[in-house]
C-alpha positions as CSV (number, residue, x, y, z in Angstrom):
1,X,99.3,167.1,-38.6
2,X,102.6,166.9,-39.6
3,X,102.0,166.7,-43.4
4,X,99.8,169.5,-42.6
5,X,103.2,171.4,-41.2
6,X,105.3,170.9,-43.4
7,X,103.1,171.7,-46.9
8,X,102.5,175.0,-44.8
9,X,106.3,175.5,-44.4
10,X,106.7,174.6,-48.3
11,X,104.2,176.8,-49.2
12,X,105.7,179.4,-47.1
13,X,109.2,178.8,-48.4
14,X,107.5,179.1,-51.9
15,X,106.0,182.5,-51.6
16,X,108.7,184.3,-50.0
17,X,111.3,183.0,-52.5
18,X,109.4,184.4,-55.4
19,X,111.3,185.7,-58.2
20,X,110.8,188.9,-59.8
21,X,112.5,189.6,-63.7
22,X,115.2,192.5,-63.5
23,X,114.5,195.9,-66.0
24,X,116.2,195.1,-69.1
25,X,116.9,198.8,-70.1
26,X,115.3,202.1,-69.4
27,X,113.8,204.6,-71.7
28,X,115.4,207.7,-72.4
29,X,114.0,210.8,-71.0
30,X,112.0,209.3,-67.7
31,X,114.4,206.3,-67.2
32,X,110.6,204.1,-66.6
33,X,111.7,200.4,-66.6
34,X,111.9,198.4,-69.5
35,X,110.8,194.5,-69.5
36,X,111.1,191.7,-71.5
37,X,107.9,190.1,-73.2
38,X,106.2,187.9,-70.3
39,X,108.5,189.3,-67.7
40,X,107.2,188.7,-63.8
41,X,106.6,192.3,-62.4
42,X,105.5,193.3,-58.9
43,X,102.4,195.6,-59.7
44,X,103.8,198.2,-57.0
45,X,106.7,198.6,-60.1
46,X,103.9,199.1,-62.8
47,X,101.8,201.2,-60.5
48,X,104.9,203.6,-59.9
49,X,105.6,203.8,-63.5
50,X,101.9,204.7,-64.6
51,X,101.3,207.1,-61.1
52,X,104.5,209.2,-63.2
53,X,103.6,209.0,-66.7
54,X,100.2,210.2,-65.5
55,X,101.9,213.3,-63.1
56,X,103.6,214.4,-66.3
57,X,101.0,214.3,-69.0
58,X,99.0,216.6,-66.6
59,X,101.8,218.7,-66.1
60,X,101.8,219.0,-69.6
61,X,98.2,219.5,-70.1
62,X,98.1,222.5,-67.1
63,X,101.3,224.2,-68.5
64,X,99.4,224.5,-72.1
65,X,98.1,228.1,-72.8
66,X,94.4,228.0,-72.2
67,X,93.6,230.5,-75.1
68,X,95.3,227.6,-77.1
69,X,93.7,224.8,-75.6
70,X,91.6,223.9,-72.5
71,X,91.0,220.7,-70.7
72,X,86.9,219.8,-70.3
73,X,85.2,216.9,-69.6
74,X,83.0,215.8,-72.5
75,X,80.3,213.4,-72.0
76,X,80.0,212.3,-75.4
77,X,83.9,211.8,-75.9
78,X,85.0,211.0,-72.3
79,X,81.4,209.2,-70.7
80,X,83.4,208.6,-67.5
81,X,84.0,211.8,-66.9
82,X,87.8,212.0,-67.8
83,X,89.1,214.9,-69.3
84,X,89.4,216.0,-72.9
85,X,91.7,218.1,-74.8
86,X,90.2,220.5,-77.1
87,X,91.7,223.3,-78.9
88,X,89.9,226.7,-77.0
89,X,87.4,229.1,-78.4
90,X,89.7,231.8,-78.2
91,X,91.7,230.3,-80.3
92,X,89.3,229.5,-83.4
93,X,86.7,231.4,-85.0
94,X,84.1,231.8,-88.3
95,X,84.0,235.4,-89.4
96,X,82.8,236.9,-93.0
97,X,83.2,239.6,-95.5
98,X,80.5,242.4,-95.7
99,X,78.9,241.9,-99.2
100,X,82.8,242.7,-101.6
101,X,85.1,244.1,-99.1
102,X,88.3,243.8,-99.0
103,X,89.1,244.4,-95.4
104,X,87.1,242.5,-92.2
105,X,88.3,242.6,-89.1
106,X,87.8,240.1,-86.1
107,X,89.1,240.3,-82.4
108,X,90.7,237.1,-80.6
109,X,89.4,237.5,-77.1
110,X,91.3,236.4,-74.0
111,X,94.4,237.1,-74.8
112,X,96.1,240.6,-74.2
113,X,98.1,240.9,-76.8
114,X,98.9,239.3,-80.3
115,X,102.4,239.4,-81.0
116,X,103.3,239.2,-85.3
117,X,106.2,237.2,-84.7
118,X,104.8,234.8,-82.4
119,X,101.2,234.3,-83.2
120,X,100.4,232.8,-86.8
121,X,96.7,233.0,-87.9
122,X,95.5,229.8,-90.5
123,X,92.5,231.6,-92.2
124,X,90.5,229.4,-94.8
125,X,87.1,230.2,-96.6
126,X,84.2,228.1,-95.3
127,X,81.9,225.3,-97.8
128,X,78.9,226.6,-99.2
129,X,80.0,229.5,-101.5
130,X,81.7,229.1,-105.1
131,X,85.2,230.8,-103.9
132,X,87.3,232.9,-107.0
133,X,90.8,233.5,-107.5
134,X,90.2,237.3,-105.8
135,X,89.5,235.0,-102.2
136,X,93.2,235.0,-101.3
137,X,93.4,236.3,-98.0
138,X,96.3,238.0,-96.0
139,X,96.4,239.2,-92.8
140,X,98.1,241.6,-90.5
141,X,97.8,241.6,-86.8
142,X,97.1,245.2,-85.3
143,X,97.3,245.7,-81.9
144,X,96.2,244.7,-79.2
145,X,94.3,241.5,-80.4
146,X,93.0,242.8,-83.4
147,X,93.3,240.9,-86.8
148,X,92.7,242.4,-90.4
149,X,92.3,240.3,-93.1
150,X,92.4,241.5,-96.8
151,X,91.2,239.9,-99.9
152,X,92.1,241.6,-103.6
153,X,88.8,243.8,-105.2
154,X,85.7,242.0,-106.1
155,X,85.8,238.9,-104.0
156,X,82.8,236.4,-103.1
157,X,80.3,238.5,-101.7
158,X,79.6,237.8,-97.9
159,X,82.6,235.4,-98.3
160,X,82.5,233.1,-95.2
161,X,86.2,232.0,-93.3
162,X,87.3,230.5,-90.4
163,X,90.3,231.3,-88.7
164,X,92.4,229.8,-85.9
165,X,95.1,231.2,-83.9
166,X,98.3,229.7,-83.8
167,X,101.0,230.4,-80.9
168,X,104.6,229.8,-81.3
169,X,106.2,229.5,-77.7
C-alpha cells in the first residue's frame, strides 16, 4: 500500500511540474507566439492562436466587396462544406461584337456606380475565332455602370470577349 502511495504522489509531483517551452519571438503584425522546432506547447496556446488567425481571415473575407468577390460553399472544391472564395458574377462577364462594329456595350450589374478612376476593366477576346490586328479594344466607362468598348473598323465579325471588373480601393 505504501509503494502504491508514494508512485501516486510521484506521479502527481510529475504532472503538476510539467514544463512548458517559452515563445521565442512573436510575429510582426498579430504578435501570435513563435516556437522553436519540437517545442512543448499547451494546446490551449495553439488553440488561441488558430481561434485569431481564423477571426481575422473572416474579417477579411466579409469586409471584401461582394461585387468583387463572394464567399460560397462549393461542393466540388470544399466537400465539407467550408467556404470558398470566388471572384463574383458581377464582377466578370463574356460579351460580343455585333457582326464588324466597333462599339458594344455591356452593363455590370450590382453595383451603382463605376467610377473611371477607381474601377479598371481587363477585357480580352475569347478562343475560337482567328483575332486581327483591328481586335484592339479600349474602353470608356459611361455612367452609371455602363461600359463601352471600341475596336478600330473592320474587326472579327461577332468577335467574342470577356471582361472582368477590377476595383481599386
Amino acid at each position: 500500500m505504501k509503494k502504491l502511495f508514494l508512485l501516486l504522489i510521484f506521479f502527481a509531483a510529475t504532472t503538476a511540474a510539467q514544463v512548458f517551452d517559452e515563445p521565442i519571438d512573436s510575429t510582426t503584425h498579430y504578435n501570435f507566439r513563435l516556437y522553436a522546432q519540437s517545442a512543448r506547447v499547451p494546446y490551449t496556446i495553439l488553440n488561441e492562436d488558430k481561434e485569431k488567425i481564423d477571426s481575422l481571415i473572416y474579417a477579411l473575407i466579409v469586409w471584401t466587396d461582394t461585387t468583387q468577390h463572394i464567399l460560397v460553399t462549393d461542393a466540388e472544391i470544399a466537400p465539407t462544406g467550408h467556404y470558398v472564395l470566388k471572384i463574383s458574377n458581377y464582377a466578370t462577364g463574356i460579351d460580343s461584337f455585333t457582326t464588324t462594329l466597333t462599339a458594344d456595350t455591356f452593363t455590370v450589374s450590382g453595383v451603382d456606380t463605376l467610377n473611371a478612376y477607381e474601377d479598371l476593366f481587363w477585357i480580352q477576346a475569347r478562343g475560337g475565332t482567328s483575332i486581327t490586328a483591328n481586335d484592339q479594344f479600349i474602353y470608356t466607362i459611361l455612367s452609371p455602370n455602363k461600359v463601352i468598348v471600341t475596336r478600330p473598323a473592320s474587326g472579327t465579325s461577332g468577335l467574342k470577349y470577356v471582361w472582368r471588373m477590377i476595383r481599386r480601393y
